[in-house]
N, C-alpha and C positions, 0 to 999 in steps of 0.2 A: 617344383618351384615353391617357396616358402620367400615370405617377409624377412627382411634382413636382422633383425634380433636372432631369431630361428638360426637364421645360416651362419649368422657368427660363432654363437656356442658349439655347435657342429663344426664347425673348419676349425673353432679353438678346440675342440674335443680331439679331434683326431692328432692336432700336432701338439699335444702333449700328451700323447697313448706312445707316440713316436719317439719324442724325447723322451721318455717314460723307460721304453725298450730299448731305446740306444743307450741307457745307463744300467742296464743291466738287472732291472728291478720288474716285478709283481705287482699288481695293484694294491697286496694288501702289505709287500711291504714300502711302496709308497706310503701308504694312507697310516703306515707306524711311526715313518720317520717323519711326515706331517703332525703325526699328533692325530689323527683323524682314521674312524673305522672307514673298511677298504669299499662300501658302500660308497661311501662322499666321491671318492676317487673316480669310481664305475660311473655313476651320475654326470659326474665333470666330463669325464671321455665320451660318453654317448649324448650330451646334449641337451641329456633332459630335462636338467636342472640349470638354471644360472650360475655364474660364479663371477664374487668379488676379485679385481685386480690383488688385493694382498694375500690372496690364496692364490692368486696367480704366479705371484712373485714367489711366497712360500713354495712350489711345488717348482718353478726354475731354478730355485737355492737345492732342492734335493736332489734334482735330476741335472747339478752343474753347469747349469749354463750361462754363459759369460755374457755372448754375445749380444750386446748393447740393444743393437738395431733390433736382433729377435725379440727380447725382453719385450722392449718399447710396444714394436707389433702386437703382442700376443696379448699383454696387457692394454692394449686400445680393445682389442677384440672383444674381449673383457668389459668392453665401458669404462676404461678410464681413461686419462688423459694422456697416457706413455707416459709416465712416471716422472711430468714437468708440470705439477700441479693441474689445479683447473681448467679447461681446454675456453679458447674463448666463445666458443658457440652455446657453454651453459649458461651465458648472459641471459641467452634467446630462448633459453628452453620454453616458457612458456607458450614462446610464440612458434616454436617451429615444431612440427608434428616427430613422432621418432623414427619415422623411415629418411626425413629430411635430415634430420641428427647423424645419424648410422650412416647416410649418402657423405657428410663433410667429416667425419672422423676417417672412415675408410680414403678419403681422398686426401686427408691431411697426412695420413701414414703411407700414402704409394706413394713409389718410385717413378710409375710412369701410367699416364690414362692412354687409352685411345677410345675417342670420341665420333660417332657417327650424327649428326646434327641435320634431320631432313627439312626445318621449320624456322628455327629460331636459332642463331648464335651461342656458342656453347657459353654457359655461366663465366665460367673463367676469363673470356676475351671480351664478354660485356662492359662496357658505359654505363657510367650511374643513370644517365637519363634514358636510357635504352630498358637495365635492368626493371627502372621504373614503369615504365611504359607496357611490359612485357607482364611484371606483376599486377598491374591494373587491369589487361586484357584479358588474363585468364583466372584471376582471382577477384571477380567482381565486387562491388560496393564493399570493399574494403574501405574502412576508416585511412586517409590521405597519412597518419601517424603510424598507421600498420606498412602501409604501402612502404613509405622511407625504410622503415626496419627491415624491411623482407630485401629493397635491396642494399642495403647497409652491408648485410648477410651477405649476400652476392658479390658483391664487391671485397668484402671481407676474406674473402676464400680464395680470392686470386694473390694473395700473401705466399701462395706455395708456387707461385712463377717468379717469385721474388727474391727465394732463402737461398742461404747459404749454398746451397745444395739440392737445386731447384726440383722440380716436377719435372719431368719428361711426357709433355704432350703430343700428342699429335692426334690432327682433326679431318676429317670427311666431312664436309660442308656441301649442301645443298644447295643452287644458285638460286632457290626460291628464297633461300634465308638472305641474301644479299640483296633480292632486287624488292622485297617485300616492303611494304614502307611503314617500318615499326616507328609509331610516335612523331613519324613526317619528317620531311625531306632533311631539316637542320640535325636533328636528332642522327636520321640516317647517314648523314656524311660523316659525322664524326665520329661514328659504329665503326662505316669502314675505313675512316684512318687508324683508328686502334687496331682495327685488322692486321692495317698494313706495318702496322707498328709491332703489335707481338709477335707476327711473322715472322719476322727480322730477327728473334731470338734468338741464339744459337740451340734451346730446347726444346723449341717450339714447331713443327711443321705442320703447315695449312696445304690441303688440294681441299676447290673446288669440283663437285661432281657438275657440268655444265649441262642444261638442257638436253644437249645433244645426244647425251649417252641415252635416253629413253630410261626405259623401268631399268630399275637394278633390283639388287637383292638387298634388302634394309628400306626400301624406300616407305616399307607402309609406318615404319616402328625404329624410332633414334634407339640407342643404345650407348652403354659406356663400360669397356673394360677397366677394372684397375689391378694390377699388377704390382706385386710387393719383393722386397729384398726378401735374399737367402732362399724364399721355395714359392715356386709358382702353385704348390699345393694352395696356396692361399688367394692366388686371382679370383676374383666378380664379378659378373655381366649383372650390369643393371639395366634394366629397362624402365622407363616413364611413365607413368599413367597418370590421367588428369587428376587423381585422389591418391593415386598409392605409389607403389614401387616395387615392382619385382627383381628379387636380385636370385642368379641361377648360380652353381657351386660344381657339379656336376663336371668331371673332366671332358664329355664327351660333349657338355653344351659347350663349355669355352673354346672348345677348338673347335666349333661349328659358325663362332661368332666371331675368333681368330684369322677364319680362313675368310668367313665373309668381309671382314676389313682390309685386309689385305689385296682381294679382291678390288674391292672399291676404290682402294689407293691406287692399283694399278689402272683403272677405268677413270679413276679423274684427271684431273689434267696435273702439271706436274707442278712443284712449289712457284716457281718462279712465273709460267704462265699464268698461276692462280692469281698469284698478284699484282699481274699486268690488267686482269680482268676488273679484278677491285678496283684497282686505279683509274679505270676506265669508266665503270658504273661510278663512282665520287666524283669523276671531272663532269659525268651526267646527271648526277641526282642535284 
């Protein structure tokens, strides 16, 4: 398990060792047709080193690769913006740590999350006064100026339920997150209207896990897959911690975390009774 910087240069290492060899080429006569001795090359593939997106882009022009969408990917990985200038989250740099950075780029370039939520409402389906609320409670005596910004951010990031060619979410929701009363009862009704609102998306699916199921598996630790076009070599399970972030890379963890959602999807209740539930705790709260 490694800090997601780490794991990025590493997943970008490997799939250009890949395209690398699926063009036919050596590291060192890569690192000729770069311009660059076959060192730089070796460092790039194993991780060890950083590397700028225009060495990025330079080593996809040697090893021909067209494809838009990979480019974009490979060069997020990279730390830059996928190749449409500045990303809007570097407004916030100052303010947001870089595993919170590395969390909205990787989520801004998948195709599709899947979200296990045992506490609190997944980012994406939050309310401004919800996200606020939520930011106060676990990032204490925060200046009220910070507070806005942080959920500015959050709100900001639900732009990828929005695009052209949306996010494909889907979420396991805890009914403690539901019945919990983040920021009081006014705040909470209109949480679970937007519930019921993004619900209703055609890219979106919510199951409540209801009391009644008892323990499951996920229930001590939320978690979120993301999953990317052209090669699942590159999905992430992140996990949350009150300071940090662990993001796992590992084929044998993502299918450990694969099958546990799955799982859970099948133990919750189904879309549409989830949202008979919600509807029922709003006509209560």
């Amino acid at each position: 398990m490694q800090h997601g910087p780490a794991v990025r240069r590493r997943k970008l290492g490997e799939e250009l060792r890949k395209l690398r060899h699926a063009a036919g080429l050596t590291s060192r006569s890569a690192g000729a047709l770069a311009g660059w001795h076959q060192s730089k090359v070796s460092r790039i593939e194993t991780g060890a080193s950083g590397v700028k997106a225009t060495d990025v882009r330079l080593l996809l022009d040697v090893y021909e690769v067209d494809d838009p969408r990979l480019r974009t990917l490979l060069e997020t990985l990279a730390g830059a913006a996928g190749g449409s200038g500045t990303p809007w989250w570097y407004a916030y740099r100052g303010l947001l740590p870089p595993e919170y950075r590395d969390f909205i780029s990787l989520e801004a370039q998948a195709c599709s999350v899947r979200t296990l939520e045992t506490s609190v409402v997944p980012g994406l389906l939050q309310t401004p006064a919800y996200a606020r609320a939520v930011t106060r409670a676990t990032l204490e005596d925060l200046p009220e100026a910070t507070v806005e910004s942080l959920a500015e951010v959050r709100i900001t990031r639900q732009a990828v339920l929005r695009a052209r060619d949306p996010l494909k979410l889907r979420v396991v929701l805890d009914e403690a997150a539901l019945r919990r009363q983040v920021g009081g009862p006014r705040v909470m009704r209109e949480q679970l209207r937007e519930l019921v609102r993004s619900a209703r998306l055609p890219h979106v699916r919510l199951q409540v896990l209801p009391f009644s199921v008892g323990a499951y598996v996920g229930l001590a630790s939320s978690f979120v897959i993301f999953s990317f076009p052209n090669t699942s070599d590159l999905d992430v399970v992140v996990l949350d911690h009150l300071t940090s972030s662990l993001h796992l890379e590992r084929a044998e963890d993502r299918e450990v975390y694969s099958a546990a959602f799955t799982t859970m999807q099948a133990r919750a209740l189904s879309a549409v009774d989830s949202l008979d539930l919600i509807a029922t705790l709003m006509d209560d709260a």
